[in-house]
N, C-alpha and C positions, 0 to 999 in steps of 0.2 A: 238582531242576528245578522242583517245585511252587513249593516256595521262593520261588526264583529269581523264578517266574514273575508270583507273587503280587507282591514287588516291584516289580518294573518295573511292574505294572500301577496299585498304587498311586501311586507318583513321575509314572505318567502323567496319571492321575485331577489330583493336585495342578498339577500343569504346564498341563492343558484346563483348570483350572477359574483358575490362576493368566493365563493369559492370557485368557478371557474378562471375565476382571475389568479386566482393559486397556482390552481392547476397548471396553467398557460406558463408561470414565473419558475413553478418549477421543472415545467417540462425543458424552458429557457435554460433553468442552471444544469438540469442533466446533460444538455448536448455541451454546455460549456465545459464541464469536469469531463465528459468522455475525450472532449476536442485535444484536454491537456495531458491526455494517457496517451503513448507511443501505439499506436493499434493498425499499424501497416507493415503490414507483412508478405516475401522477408522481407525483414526489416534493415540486415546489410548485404543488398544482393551481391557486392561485390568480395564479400568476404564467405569463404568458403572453409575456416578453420573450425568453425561453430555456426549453431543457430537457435534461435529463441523466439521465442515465443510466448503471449499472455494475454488473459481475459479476466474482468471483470466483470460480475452482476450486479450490483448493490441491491439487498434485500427492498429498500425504499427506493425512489426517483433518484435522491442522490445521497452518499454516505462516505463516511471515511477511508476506507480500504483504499490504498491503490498501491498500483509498482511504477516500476522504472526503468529504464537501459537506456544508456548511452556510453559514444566513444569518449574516451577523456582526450585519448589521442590514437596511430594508427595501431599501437601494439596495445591497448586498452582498454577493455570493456566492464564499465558497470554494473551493477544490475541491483535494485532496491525492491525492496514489499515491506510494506507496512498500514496500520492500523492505528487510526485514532480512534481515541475515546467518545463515546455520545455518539447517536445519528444524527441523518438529517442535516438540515442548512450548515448549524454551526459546527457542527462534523468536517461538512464539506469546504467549509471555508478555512478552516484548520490544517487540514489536507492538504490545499493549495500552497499554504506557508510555508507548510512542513517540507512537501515536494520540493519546492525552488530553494530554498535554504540547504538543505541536503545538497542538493545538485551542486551551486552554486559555490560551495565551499569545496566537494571534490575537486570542481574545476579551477580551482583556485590553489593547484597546485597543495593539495592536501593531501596525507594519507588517509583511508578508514578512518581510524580510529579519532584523530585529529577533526576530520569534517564530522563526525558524529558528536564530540566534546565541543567545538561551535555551534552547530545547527542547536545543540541542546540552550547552552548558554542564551542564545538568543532567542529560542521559543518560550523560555523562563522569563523573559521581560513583559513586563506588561500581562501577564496571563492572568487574568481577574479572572476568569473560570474558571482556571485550573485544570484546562485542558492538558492530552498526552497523547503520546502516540507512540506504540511500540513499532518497533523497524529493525530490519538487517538487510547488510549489505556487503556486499561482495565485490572483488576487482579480478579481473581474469589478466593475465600476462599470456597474451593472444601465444607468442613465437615460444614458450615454455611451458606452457601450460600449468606455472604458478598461481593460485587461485589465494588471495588475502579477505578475509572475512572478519565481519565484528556486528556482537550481538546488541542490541538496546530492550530486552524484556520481551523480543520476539519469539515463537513457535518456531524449531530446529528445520532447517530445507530435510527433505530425505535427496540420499545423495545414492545412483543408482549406478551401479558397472556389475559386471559379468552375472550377470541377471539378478544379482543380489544387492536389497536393499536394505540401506541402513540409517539412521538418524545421524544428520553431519551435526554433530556435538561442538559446542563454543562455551564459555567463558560470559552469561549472560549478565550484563549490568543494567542497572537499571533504565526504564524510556527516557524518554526525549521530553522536557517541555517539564518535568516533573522538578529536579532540585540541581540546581547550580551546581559547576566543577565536578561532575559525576567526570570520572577516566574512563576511557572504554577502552577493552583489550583485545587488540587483535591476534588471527590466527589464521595458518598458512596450510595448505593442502597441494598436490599439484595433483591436477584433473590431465587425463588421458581421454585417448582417442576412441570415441564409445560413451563416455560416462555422461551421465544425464543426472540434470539436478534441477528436482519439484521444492519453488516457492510458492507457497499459501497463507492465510489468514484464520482468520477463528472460524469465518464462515461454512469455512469444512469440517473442522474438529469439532463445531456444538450442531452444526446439521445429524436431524436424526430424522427416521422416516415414521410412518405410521403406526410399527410397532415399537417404536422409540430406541429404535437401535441407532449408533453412531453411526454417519456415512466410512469416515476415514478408519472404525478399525472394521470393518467389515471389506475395505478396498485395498488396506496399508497392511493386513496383518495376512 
């Protein structure tokens, strides 16, 4: 029974100490995903025509959800939210791709629609999981207040002015990462002085509370 006991208690030692070493890896990759979310705020203090703002929780240490803004140039602001498939590590390392690919291709003197039809392309290569990621995005034309948008399989912004809000409706084709040469269409609004416009994730829509009521139509409706 000494034996025995000794055993088990060793296998246990190895097991706390094998999962504190998790713990530790992944407490490691949340500060690295939070580091590569935009999370300083304001964010353009020099600009005064707009302002933005965003937060992330990830239900687990780390997950796929994130957003995005940045300038393409001085009259030009982006603005990304999107949702990969699966949680956890391989979520989060999907995320990272998806993130820079995106970016990377607006910056590249691309339209919408255009950077969404690459980013896709190339998240299709190589995807032996089968990984996806729904996303939209947006371009604000700072000095006109032109706003160009295009949807990847994402959940609609609500778009808010004169204290009325409504679902900013798009043209949704399919995500990203899923099937080669998918087109994606864009769509133009011009946003006024006042209007405020909510990006989210599923994390709101399937959040329910104790009585198993939905958060968002209990906040939205």
């Amino acid at each position: 029974m000494i034996i025995n006991l000794e055993i088990y208690m060793e296998k246990l030692r190895k097991a706390t100490s094998e999962k504190e070493r998790i713990n530790t890896e992944l407490d490691i990759a949340k500060k690295i995903q939070e580091s590569i979310l935009p999370n300083k705020f304001p964010a353009f203090p020099n600009k005064t025509e707009f302002d933005v703002y965003a937060m992330s929780k990830p239900a687990e240490k780390v997950g796929g959800d994130f957003y995005d803004f940045f300038l393409i140039d001085e009259n030009h602001l982006a603005i990304v939210i999107a949702d990969v498939s699966d949680k956890g590590i391989p979520a989060a390392l999907f995320m990272m791709i998806a993130k820079t690919l995106i970016k990377s291709n607006l910056l590249n003197e691309n339209t919408p629609d255009e950077a969404f039809f690459n980013a896709n392309n190339q998240l299709c290569e190589d995807n032996d999981q089968k990984m996806f990621v729904t996303a939209w995005m947006g371009v604000l034309e700072i000095d006109t207040g032109k706003f160009t948008f295009v949807n990847a399989g994402h959940n609609p912004p609500i778009l808010k002015n004169n204290e009325k809000s409504a679902w900013l409706k798009s043209n949704p084709r399919f995500v990203l990462g899923g099937i080669k040469d998918i087109k994606y269409f864009q769509n133009e609004i011009t946003l006024k002085p006042g209007d405020r416009l909510l990006l989210y994730t599923d994390g709101v829509t399937e959040a329910i509370n104790n009585k198993e009521e939905f958060f968002w139509r209990k906040t939205f409706n």
